[in-house]
C-alpha positions as CSV (number, residue, x, y, z in Angstrom):
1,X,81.4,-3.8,-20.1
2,X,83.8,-5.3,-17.2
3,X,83.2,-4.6,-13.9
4,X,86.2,-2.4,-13.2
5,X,84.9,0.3,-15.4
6,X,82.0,0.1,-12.9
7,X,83.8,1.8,-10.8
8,X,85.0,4.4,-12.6
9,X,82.8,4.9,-15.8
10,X,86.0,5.5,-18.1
11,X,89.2,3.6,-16.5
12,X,92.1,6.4,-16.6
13,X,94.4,6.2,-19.2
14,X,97.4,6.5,-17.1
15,X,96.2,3.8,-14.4
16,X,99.2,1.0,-14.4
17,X,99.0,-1.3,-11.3
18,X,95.8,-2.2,-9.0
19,X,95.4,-4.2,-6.1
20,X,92.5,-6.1,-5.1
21,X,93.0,-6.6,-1.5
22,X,89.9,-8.2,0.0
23,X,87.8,-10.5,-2.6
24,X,86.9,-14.4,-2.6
25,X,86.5,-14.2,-6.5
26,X,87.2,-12.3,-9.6
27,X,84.3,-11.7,-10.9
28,X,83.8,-12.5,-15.2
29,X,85.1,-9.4,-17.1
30,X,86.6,-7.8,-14.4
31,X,89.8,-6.3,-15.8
32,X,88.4,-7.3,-19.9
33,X,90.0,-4.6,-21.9
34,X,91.9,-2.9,-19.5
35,X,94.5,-2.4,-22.6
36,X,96.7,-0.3,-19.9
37,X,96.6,-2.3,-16.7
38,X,100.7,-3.4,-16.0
39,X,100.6,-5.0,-13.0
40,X,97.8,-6.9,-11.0
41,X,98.1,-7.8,-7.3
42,X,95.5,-10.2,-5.7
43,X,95.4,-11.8,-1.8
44,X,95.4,-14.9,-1.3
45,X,92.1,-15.8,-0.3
46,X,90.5,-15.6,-4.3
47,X,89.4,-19.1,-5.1
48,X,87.9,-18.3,-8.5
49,X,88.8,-16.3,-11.4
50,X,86.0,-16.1,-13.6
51,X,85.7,-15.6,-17.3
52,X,86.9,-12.6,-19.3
53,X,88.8,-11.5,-15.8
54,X,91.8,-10.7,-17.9
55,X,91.2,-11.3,-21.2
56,X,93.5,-9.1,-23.6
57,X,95.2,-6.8,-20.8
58,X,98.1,-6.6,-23.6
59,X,100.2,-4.4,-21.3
60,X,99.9,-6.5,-18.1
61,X,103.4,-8.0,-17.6
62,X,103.0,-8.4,-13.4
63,X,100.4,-10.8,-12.0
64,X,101.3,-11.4,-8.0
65,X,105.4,-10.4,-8.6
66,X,107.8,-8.2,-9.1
67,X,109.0,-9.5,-12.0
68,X,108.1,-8.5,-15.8
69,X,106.5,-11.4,-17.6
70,X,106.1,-13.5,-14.1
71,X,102.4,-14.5,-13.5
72,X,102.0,-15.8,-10.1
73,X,98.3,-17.3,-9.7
74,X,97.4,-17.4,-6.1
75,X,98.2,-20.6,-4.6
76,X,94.3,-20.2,-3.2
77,X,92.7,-20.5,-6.4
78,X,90.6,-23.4,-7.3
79,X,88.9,-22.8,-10.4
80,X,89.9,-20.6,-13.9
81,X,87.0,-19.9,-15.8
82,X,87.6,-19.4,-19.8
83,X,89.1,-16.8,-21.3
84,X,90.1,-15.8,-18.0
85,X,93.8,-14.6,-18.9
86,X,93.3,-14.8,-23.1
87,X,95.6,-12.8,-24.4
88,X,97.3,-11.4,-21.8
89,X,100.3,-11.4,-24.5
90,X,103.4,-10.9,-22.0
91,X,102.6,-13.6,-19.8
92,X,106.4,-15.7,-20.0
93,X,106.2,-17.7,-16.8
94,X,102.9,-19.2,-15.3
95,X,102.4,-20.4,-11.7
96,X,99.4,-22.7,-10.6
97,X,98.3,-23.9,-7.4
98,X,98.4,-28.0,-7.9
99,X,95.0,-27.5,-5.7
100,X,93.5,-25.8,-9.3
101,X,91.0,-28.4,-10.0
102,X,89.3,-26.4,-13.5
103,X,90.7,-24.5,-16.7
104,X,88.4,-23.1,-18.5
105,X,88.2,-23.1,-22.7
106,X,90.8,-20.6,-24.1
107,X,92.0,-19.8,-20.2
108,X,95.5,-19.3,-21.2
109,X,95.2,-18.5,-25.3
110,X,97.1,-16.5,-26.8
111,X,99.5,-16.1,-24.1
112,X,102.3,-16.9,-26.6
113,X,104.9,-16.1,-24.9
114,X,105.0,-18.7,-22.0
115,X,108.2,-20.9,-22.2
116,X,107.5,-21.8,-18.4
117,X,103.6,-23.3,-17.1
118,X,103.4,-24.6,-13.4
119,X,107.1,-25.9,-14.1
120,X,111.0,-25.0,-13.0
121,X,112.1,-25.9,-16.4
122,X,112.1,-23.6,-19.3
123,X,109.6,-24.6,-22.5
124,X,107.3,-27.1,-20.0
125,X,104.1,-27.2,-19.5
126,X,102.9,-29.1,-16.3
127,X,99.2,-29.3,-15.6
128,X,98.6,-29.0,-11.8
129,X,98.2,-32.2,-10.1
130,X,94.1,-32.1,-9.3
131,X,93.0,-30.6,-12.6
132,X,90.1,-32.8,-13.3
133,X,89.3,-30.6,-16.5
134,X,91.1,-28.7,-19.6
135,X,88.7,-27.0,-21.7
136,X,89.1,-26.7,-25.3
137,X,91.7,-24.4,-27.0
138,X,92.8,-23.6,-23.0
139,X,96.2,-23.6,-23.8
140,X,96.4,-22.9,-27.6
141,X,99.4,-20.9,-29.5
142,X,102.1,-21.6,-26.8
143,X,104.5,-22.4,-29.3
144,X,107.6,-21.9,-27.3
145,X,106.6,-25.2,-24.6
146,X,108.3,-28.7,-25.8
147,X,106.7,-30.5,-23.3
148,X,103.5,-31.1,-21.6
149,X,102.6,-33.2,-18.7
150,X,99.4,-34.2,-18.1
151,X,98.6,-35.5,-14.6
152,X,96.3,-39.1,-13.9
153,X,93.5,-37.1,-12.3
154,X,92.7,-35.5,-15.5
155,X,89.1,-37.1,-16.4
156,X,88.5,-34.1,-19.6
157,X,90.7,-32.8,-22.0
158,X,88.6,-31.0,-24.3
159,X,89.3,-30.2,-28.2
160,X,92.2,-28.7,-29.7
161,X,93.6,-27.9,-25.9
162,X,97.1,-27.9,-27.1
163,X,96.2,-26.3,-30.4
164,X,99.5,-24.5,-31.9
165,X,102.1,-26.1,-29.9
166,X,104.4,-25.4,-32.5
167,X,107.3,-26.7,-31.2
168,X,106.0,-29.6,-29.1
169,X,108.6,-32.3,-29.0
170,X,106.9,-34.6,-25.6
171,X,103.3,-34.9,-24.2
172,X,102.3,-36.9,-21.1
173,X,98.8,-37.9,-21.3
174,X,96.8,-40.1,-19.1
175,X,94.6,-41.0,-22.1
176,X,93.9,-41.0,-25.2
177,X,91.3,-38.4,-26.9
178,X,88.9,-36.3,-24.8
179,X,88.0,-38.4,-22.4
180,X,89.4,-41.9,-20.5
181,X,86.6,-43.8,-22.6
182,X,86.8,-41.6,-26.1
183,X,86.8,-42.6,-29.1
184,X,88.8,-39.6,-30.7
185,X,92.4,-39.7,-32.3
186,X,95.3,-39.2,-30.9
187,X,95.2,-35.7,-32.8
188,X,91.9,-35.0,-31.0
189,X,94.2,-32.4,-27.9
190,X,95.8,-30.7,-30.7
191,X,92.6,-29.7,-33.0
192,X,93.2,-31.7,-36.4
193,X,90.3,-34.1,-35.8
């Protein structure tokens, strides 16, 4: 169960857009399933999405904009617990705080359409500057990104992170393998181990 349909037992069919206008966090499985949910609209004092917020809200195509395919993440939020947006398959441009020190396995799977993560330039992915942690899988299947930057104050990149990056052409890593001190292949972020 997610804690949306909490509220209203069976979430309406026709509901499209909702607003959250006074919460510090998002709690796990909030919005999990809402299949119908277009547009979601949060303030900007949530530090914390947690996991399963999002996960496959197919239809949503409006996170904090106006614009179809545009997801806007708070610039409050510190932390993105896995799953949190997997599958949210019409996600095209991502926007991060660089003060987002966690994200979560699987955070953004699935989200194969993204040909723009935390950057101005189309097909780049650019992990926000105090990320400390990727979990595994977080970014997998976003086959449309070319290149990925991963900033120095990454300490964790965990396995397979950039799984399915189909088209990857450039990566930036501060390390190699999952950690500064690994001893995993090259081949350890993309999941052939």
């Amino acid at each position: 169960t997610n804690a949306f349909r909490y509220v209203f037992g069976t979430v309406p069919a026709s509901l499209k857009a909702v607003t959250v206008s006074d919460d510090v966090s998002i709690p796990s499985s909030a919005f999990n399933g809402c299949s119908m949910l277009e547009k979601i609209s949060l303030e900007n004092e949530v530090t914390s999405i947690g996991s399963y917020a999002f996960q496959n809200c197919t239809s949503l195509k409006q996170f904090n904009s106006e614009t179809d395919g545009v997801f806007n993440v708070p610039t409050s939020v510190k932390s993105i617990s896995s799953y949190a947006f997997y599958n949210c398959a019409l996600a095209e441009t991502i926007t991060l705080s660089d003060e987002v020190t966690s994200i979560g396995s699987y955070a953004f799977a699935g989200c194969s359409l993204v040909s723009r993560f935390n950057s101005d330039s189309v097909t780049e992915l650019i992990v926000p500057a105090s990320c400390a942690t990727i979990g595994e899988y977080a970014f997998k299947g976003m086959a449309l990104i070319t290149n990925v930057v991963v900033p120095d104050s990454v300490e964790t990149i965990g396995n397979a992170a950039f799984n399915d990056f189909n088209s990857l052409e450039s990566i930036t890593l501060p390390f190699v393998g999952g950690t500064r001190d690994s001893t995993n292949a090259f081949r350890y972020v993309f999941g052939t181990v």
